[in-house]
Biopython code that builds the backbone (N, CA, C, O; Angstrom):
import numpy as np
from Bio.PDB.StructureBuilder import StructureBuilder

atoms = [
    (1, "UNK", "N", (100.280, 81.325, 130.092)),
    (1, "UNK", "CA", (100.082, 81.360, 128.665)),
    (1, "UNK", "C", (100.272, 79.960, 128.093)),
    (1, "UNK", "O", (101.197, 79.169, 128.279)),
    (2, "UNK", "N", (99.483, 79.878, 127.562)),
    (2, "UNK", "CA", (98.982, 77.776, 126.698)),
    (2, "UNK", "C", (99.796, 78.398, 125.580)),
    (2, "UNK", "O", (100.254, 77.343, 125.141)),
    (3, "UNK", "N", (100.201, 79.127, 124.968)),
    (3, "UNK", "CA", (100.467, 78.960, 123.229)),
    (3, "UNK", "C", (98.949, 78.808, 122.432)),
    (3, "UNK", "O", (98.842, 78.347, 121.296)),
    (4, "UNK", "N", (97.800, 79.295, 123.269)),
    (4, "UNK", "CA", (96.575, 78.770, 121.980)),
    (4, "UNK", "C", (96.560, 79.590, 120.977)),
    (4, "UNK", "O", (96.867, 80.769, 121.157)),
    (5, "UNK", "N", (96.211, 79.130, 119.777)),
    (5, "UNK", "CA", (95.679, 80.114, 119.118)),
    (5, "UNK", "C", (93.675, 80.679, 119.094)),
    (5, "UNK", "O", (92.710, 80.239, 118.469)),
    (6, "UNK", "N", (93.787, 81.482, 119.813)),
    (6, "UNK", "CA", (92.144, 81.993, 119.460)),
    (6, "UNK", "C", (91.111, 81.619, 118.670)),
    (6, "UNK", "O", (91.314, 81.770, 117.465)),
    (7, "UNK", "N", (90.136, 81.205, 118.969)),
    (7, "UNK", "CA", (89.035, 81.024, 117.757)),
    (7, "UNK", "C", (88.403, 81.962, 117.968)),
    (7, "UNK", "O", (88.385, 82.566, 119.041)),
    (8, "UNK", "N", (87.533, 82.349, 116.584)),
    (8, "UNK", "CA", (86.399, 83.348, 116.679)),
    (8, "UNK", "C", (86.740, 84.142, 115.065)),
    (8, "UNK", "O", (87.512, 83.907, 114.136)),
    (9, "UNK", "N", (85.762, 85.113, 115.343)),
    (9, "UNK", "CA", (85.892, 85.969, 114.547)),
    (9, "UNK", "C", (86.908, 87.089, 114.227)),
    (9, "UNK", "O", (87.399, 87.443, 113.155)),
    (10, "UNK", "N", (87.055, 87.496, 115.378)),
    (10, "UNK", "CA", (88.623, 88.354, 115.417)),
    (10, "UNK", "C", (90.233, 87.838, 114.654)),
    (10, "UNK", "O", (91.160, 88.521, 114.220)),
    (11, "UNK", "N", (89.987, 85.941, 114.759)),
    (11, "UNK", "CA", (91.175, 85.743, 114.241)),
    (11, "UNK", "C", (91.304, 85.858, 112.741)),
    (11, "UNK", "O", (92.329, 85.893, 112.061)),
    (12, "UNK", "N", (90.024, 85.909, 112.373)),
    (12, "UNK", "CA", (89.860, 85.781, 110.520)),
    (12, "UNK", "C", (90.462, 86.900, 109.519)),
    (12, "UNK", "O", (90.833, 86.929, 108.346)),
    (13, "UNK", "N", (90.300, 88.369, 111.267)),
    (13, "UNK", "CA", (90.550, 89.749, 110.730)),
    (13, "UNK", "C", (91.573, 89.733, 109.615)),
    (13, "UNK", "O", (91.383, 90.071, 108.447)),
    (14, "UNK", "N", (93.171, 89.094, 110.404)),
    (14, "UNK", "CA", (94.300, 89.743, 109.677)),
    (14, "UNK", "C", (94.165, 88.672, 108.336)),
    (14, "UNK", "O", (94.827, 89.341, 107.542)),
    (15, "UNK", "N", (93.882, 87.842, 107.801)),
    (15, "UNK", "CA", (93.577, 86.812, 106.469)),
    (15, "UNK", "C", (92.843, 87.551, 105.868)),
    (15, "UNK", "O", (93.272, 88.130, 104.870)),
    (16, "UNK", "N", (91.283, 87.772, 106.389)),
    (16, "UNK", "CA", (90.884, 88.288, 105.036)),
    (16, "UNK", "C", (91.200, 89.806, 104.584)),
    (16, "UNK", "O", (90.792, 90.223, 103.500)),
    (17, "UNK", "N", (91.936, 90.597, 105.457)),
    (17, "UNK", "CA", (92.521, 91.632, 105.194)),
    (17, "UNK", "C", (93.759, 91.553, 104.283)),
    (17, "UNK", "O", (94.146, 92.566, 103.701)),
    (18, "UNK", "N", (94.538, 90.090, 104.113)),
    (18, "UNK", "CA", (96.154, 90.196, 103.310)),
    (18, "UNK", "C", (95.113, 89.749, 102.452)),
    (18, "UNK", "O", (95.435, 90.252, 101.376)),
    (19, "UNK", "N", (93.835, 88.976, 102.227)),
    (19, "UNK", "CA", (93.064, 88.017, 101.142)),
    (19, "UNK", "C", (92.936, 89.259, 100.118)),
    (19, "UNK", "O", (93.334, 89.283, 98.953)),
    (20, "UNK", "N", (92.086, 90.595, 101.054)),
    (20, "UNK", "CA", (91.407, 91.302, 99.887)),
    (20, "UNK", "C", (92.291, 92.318, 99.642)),
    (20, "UNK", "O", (91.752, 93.100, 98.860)),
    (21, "UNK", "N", (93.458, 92.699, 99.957)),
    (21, "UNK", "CA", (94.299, 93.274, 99.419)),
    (21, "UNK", "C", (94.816, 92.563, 98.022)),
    (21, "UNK", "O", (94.657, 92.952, 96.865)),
    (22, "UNK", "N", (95.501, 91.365, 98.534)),
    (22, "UNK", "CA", (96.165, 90.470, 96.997)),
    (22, "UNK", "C", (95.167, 91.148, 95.955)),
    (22, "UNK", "O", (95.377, 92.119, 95.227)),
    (23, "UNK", "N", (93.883, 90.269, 96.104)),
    (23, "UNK", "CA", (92.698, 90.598, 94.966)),
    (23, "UNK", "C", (92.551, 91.946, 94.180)),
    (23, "UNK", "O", (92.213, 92.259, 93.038)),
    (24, "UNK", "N", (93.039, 92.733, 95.538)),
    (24, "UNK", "CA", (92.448, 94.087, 95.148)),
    (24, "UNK", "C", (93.777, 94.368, 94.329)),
    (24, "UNK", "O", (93.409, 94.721, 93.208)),
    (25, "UNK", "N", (95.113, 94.366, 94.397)),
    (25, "UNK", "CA", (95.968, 94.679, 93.823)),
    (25, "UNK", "C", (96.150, 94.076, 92.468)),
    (25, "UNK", "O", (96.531, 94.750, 91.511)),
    (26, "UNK", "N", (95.792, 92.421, 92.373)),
    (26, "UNK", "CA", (96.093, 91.991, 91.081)),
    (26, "UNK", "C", (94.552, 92.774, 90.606)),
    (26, "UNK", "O", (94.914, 93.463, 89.652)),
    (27, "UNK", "N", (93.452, 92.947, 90.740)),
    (27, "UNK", "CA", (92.422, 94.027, 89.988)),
    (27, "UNK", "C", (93.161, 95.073, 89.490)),
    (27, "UNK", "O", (93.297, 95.237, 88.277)),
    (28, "UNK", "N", (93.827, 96.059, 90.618)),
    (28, "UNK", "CA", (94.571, 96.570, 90.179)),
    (28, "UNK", "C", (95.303, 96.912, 88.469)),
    (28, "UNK", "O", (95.092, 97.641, 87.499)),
    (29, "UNK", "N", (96.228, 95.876, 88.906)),
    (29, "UNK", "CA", (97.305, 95.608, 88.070)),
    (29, "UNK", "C", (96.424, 95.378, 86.893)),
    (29, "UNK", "O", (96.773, 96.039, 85.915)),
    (30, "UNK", "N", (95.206, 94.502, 86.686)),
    (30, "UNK", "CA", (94.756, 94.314, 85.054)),
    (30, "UNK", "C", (93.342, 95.675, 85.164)),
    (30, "UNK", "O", (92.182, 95.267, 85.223)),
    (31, "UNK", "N", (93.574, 96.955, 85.177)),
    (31, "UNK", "CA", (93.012, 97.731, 85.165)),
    (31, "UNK", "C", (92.080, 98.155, 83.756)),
    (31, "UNK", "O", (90.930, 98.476, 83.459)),
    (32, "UNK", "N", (93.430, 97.915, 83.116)),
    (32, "UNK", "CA", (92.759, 97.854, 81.171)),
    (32, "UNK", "C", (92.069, 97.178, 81.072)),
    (32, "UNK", "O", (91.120, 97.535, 80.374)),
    (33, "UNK", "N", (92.030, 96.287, 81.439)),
    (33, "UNK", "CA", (90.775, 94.477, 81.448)),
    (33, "UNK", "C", (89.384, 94.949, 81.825)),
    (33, "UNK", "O", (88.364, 94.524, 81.281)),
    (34, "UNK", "N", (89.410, 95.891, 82.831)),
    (34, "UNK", "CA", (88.313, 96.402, 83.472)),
    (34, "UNK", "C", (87.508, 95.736, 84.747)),
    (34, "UNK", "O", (86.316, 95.604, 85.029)),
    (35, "UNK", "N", (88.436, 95.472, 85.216)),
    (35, "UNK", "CA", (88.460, 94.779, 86.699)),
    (35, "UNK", "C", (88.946, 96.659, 87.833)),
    (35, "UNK", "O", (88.648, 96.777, 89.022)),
    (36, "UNK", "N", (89.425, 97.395, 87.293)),
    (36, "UNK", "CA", (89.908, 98.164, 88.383)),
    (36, "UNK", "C", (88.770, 98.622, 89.281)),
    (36, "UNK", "O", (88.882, 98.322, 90.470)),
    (37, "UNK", "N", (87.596, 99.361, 88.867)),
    (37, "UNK", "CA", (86.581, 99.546, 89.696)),
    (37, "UNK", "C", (86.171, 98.505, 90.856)),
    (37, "UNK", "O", (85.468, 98.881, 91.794)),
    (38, "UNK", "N", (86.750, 96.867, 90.728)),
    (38, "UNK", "CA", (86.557, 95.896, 91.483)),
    (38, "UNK", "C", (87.580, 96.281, 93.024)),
    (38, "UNK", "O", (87.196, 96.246, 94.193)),
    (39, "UNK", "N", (88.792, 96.592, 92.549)),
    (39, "UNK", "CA", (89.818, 97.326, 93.044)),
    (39, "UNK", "C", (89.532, 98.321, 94.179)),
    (39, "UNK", "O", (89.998, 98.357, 95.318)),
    (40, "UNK", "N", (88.318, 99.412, 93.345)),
    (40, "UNK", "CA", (88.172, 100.277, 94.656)),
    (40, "UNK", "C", (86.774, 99.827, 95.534)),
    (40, "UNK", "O", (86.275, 100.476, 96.453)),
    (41, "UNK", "N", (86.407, 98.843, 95.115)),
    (41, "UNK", "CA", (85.640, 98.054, 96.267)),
    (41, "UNK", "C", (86.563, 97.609, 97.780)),
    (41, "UNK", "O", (86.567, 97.882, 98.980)),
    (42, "UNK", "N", (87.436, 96.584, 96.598)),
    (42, "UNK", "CA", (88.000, 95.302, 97.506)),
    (42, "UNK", "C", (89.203, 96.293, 98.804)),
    (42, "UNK", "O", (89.362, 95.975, 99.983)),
    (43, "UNK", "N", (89.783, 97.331, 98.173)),
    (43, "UNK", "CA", (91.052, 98.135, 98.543)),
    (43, "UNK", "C", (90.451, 98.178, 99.978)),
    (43, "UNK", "O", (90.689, 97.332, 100.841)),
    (44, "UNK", "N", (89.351, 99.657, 100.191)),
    (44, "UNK", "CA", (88.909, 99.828, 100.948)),
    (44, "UNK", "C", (88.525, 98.678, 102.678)),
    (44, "UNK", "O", (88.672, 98.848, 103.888)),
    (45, "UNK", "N", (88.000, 97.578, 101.777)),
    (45, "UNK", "CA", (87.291, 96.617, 102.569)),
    (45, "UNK", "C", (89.061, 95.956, 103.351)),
    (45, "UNK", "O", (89.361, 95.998, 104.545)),
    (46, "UNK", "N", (89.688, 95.560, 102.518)),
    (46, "UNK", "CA", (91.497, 95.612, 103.292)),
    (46, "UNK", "C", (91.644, 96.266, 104.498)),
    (46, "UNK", "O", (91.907, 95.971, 105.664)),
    (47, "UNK", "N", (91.349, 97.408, 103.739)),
    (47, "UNK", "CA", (91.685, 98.324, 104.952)),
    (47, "UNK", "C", (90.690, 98.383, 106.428)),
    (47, "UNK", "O", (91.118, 98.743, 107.524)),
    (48, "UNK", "N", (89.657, 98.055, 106.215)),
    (48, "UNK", "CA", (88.259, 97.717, 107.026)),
    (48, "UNK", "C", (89.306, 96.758, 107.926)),
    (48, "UNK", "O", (90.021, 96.955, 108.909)),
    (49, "UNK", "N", (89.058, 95.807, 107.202)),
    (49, "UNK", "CA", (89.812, 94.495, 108.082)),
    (49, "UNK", "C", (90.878, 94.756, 108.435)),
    (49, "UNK", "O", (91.208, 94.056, 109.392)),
    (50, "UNK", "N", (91.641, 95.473, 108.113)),
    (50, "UNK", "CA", (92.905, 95.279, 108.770)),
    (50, "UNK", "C", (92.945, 96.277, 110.188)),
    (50, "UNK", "O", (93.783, 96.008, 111.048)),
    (51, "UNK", "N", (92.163, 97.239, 110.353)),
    (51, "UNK", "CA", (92.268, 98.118, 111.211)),
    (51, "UNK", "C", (91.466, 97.082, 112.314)),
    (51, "UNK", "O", (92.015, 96.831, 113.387)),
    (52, "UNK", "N", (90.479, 96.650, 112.065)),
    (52, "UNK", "CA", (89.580, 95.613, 112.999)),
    (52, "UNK", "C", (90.733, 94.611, 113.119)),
    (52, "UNK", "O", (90.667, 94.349, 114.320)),
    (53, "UNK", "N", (91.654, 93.952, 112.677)),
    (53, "UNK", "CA", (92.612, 93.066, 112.723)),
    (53, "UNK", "C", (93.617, 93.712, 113.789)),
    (53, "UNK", "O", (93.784, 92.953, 114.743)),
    (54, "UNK", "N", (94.301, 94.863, 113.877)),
    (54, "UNK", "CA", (95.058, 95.475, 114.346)),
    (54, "UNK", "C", (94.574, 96.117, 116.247)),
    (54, "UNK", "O", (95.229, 96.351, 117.262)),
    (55, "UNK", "N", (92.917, 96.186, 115.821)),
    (55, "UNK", "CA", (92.461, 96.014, 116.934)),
    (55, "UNK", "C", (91.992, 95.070, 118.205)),
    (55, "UNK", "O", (91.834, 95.327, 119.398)),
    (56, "UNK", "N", (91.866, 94.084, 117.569)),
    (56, "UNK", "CA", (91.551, 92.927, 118.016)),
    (56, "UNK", "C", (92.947, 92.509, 118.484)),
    (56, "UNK", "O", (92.940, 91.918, 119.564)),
    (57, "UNK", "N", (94.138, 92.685, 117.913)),
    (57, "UNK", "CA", (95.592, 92.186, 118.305)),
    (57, "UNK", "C", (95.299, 90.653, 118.125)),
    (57, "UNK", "O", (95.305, 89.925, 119.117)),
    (58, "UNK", "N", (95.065, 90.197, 116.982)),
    (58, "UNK", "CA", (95.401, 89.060, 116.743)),
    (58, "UNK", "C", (95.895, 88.939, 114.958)),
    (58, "UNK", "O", (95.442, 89.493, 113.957)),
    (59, "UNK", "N", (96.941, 88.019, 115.144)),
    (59, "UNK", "CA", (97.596, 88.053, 113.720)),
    (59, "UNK", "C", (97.388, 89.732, 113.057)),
    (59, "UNK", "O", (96.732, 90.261, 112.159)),
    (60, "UNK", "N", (98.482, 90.197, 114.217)),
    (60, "UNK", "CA", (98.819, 91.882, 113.595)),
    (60, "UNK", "C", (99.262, 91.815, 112.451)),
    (60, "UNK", "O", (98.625, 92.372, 111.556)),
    (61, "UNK", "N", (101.081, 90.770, 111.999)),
    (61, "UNK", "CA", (101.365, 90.969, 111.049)),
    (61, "UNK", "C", (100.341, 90.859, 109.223)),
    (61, "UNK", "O", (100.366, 91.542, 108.198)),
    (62, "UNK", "N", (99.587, 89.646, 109.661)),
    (62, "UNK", "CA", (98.640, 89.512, 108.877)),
    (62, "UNK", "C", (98.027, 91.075, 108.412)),
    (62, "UNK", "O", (98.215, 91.550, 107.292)),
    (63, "UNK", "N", (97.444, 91.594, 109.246)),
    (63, "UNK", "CA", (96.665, 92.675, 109.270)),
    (63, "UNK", "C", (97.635, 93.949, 108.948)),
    (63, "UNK", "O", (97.008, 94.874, 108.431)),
    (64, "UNK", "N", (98.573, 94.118, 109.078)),
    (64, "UNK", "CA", (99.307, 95.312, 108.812)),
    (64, "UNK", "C", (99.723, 95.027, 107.135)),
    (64, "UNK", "O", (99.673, 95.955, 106.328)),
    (65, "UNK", "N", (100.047, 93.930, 106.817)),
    (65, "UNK", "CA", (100.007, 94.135, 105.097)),
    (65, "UNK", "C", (98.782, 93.775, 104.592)),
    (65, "UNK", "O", (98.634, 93.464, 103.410)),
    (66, "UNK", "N", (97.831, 93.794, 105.455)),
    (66, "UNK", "CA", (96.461, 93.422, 104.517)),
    (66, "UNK", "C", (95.788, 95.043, 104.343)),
    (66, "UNK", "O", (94.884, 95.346, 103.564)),
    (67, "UNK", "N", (96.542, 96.015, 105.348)),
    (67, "UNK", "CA", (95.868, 97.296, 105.285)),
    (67, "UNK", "C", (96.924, 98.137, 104.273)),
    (67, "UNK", "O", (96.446, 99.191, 103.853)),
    (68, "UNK", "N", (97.999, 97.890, 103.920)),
    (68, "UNK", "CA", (98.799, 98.342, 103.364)),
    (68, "UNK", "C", (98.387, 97.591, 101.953)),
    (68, "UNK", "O", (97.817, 98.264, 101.094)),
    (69, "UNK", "N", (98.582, 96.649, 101.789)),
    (69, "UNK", "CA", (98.150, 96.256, 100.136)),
    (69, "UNK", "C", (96.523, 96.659, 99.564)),
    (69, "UNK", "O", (96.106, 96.636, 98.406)),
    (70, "UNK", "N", (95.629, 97.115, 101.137)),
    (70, "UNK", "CA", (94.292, 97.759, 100.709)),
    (70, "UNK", "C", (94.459, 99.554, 100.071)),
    (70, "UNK", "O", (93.799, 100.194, 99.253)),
    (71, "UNK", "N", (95.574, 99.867, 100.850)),
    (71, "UNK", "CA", (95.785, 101.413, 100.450)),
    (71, "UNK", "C", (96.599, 101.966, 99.276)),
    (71, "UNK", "O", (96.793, 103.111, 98.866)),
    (72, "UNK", "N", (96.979, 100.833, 98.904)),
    (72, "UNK", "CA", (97.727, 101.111, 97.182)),
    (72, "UNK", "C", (96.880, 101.164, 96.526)),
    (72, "UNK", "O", (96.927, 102.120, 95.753)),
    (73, "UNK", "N", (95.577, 100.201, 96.398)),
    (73, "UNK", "CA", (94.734, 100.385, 95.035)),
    (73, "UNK", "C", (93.823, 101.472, 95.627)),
    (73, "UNK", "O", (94.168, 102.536, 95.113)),
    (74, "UNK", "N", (93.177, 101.594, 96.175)),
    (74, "UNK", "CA", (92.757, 102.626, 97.028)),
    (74, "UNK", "C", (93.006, 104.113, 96.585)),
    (74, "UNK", "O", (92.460, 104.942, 95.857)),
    (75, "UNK", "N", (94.161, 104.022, 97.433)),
    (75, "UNK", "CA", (95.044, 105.541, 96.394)),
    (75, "UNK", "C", (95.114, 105.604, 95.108)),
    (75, "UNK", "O", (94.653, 106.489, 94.388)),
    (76, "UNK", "N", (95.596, 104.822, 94.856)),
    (76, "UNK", "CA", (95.382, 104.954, 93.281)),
    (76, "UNK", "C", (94.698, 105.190, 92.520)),
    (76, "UNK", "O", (94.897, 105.967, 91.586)),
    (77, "UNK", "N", (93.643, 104.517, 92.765)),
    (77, "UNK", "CA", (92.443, 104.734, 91.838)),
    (77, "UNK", "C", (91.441, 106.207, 92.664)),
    (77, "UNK", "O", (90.351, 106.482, 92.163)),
    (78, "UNK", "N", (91.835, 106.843, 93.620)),
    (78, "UNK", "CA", (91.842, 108.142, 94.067)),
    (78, "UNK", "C", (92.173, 109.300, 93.201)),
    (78, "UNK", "O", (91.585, 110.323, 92.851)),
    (79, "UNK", "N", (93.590, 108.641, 92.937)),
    (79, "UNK", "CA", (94.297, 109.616, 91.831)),
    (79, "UNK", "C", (93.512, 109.709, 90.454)),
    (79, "UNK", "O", (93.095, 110.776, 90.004)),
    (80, "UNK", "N", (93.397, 108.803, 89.998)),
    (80, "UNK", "CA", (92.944, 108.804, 88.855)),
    (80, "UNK", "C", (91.414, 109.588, 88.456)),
    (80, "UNK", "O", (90.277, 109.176, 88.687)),
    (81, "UNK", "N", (91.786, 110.678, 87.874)),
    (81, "UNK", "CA", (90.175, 111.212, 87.549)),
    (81, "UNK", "C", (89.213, 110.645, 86.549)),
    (81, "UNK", "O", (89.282, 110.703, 85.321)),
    (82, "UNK", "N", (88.366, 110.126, 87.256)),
    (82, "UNK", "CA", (87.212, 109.837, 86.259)),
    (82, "UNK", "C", (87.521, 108.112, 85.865)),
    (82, "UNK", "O", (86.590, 107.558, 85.280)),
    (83, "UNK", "N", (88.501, 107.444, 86.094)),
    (83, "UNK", "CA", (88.770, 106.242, 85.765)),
    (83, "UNK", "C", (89.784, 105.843, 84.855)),
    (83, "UNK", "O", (90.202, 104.731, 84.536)),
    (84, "UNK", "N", (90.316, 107.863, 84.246)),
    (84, "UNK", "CA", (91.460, 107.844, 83.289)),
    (84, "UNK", "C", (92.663, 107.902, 83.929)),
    (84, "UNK", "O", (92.812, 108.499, 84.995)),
    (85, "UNK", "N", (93.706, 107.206, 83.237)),
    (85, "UNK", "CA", (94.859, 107.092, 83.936)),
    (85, "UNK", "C", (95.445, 108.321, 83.351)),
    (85, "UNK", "O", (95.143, 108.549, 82.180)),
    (86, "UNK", "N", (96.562, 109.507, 84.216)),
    (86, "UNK", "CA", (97.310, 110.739, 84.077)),
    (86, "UNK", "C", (97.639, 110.314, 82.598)),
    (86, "UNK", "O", (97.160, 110.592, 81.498)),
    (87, "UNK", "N", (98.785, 109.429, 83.103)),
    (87, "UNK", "CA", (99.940, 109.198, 82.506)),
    (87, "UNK", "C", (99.800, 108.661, 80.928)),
    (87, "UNK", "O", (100.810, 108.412, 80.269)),
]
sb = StructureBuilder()
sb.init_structure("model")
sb.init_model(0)
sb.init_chain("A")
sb.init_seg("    ")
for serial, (resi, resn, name, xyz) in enumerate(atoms, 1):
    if name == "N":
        sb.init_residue(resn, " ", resi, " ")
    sb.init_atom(name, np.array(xyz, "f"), 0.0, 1.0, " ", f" {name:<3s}", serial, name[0])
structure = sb.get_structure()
């Protein structure tokens, strides 16, 4: 074992999986603004990458909060009927 780190495509998995989570969560968060529908794009696609991240076994940790910060907005905006918030 060299210590390399991998090139390719596989290594990009776990980054752009923590990338489109952040995004998707601060969408999230300004939901009133009308960014949330951006949210249940980006959530999903997190989660895309992170499972391909998790498979590939490169930069797991990357990939395990990039699939976890994809499944908060995700869910969330699951919950929500019609785009109205319950609460």
């Amino acid at each position: 074992m060299s210590g390399r780190v991998e090139e390719g495509p596989a290594s990009l998995y776990g980054g752009v999986s923590l990338g489109l989570g952040v995004i998707g969560l601060t969408c999230m968060a300004f939901y009133a603004f009308g960014v949330g529908p951006l949210a249940f794009v980006l959530g999903p696609l997190a989660v895309t990458f992170g499972i391909l991240g998790l498979v590939s076994k490169v930069n797991k940790s990357k990939s395990v909060i990039g699939l976890l910060m994809g499944l908060i907005p995700t869910g969330l905006l699951l919950l929500l009927p019609f785009g109205v918030a319950p609460l």
